[in-house]
C-alpha positions in Angstrom: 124.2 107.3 75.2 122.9 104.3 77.1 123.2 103.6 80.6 121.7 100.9 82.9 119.0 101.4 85.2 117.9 100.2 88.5 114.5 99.4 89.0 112.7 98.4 92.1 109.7 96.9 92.7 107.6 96.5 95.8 105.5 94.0 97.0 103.5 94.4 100.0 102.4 91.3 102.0 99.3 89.1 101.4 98.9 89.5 105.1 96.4 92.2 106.2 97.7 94.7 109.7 94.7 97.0 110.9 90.9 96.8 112.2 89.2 99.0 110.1 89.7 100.2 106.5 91.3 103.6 107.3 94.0 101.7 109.7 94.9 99.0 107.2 95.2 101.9 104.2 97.1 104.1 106.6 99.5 101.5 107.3 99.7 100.2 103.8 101.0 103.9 102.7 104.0 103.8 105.7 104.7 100.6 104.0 104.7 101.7 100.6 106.9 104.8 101.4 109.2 102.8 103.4 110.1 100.7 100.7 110.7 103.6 98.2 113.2 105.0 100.7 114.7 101.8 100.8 114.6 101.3 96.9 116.3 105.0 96.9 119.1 104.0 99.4 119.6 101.4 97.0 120.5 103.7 93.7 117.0 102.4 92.2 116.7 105.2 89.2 112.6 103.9 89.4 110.6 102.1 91.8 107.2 100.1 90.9 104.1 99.1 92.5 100.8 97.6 91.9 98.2 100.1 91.5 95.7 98.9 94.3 98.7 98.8 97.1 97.1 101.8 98.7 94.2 99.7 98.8 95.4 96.4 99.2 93.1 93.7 101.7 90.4 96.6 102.1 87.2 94.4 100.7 87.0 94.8 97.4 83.8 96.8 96.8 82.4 99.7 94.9 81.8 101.6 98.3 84.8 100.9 100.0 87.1 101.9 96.8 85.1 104.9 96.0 85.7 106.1 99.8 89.2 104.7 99.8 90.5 105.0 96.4 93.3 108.0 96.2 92.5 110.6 93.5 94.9 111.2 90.9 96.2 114.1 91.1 95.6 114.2 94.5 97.6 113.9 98.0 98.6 111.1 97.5 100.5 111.4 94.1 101.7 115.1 95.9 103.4 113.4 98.4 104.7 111.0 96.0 106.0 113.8 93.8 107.3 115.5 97.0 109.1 111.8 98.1 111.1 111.9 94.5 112.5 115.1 94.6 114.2 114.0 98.3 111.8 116.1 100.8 110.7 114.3 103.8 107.7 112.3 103.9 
């Protein structure tokens, strides 16, 4: 019983937006969840990022991706759970 299968992936830009760590995180998240609503508009059956977008252009350190780093599980993988099953974000 085979079907074919949309995939998505998302990029975010090499560019970094935001001052401080919490601003450039925060607006890497809106980002991320923009482009999985897009990539669900789109029929995508799965969508695919790196796993340090949520942290991507924050320096890359031990302190700042200990106190930036998203747990998992944690909010972050609730609210992608929460994003999947079509509630709003």
């Amino acid at each position: 019983m085979a079907r074919e299968v949309r995939v998505s992936t998302i990029q975010l830009p090499m560019w970094k937006e935001g001052e401080t760590p919490q601003e450039i995180k925060q607006i890497n998240l809106k980002r991320i969840f923009t482009m999985l609503t897009t990539a669900g508009e789109r029929g995508s059956d799965v969508a695919v990022f790196g796993e340090m977008a949520n942290v991507r252009n924050l320096p890359f350190n031990e302190e700042t991706l200990l106190k930036y780093a998203d747990a998992v599980p944690g909010p972050l993988t609730v609210q992608l759970g929460r994003n999947r099953l079509g509630d709003q974000v």
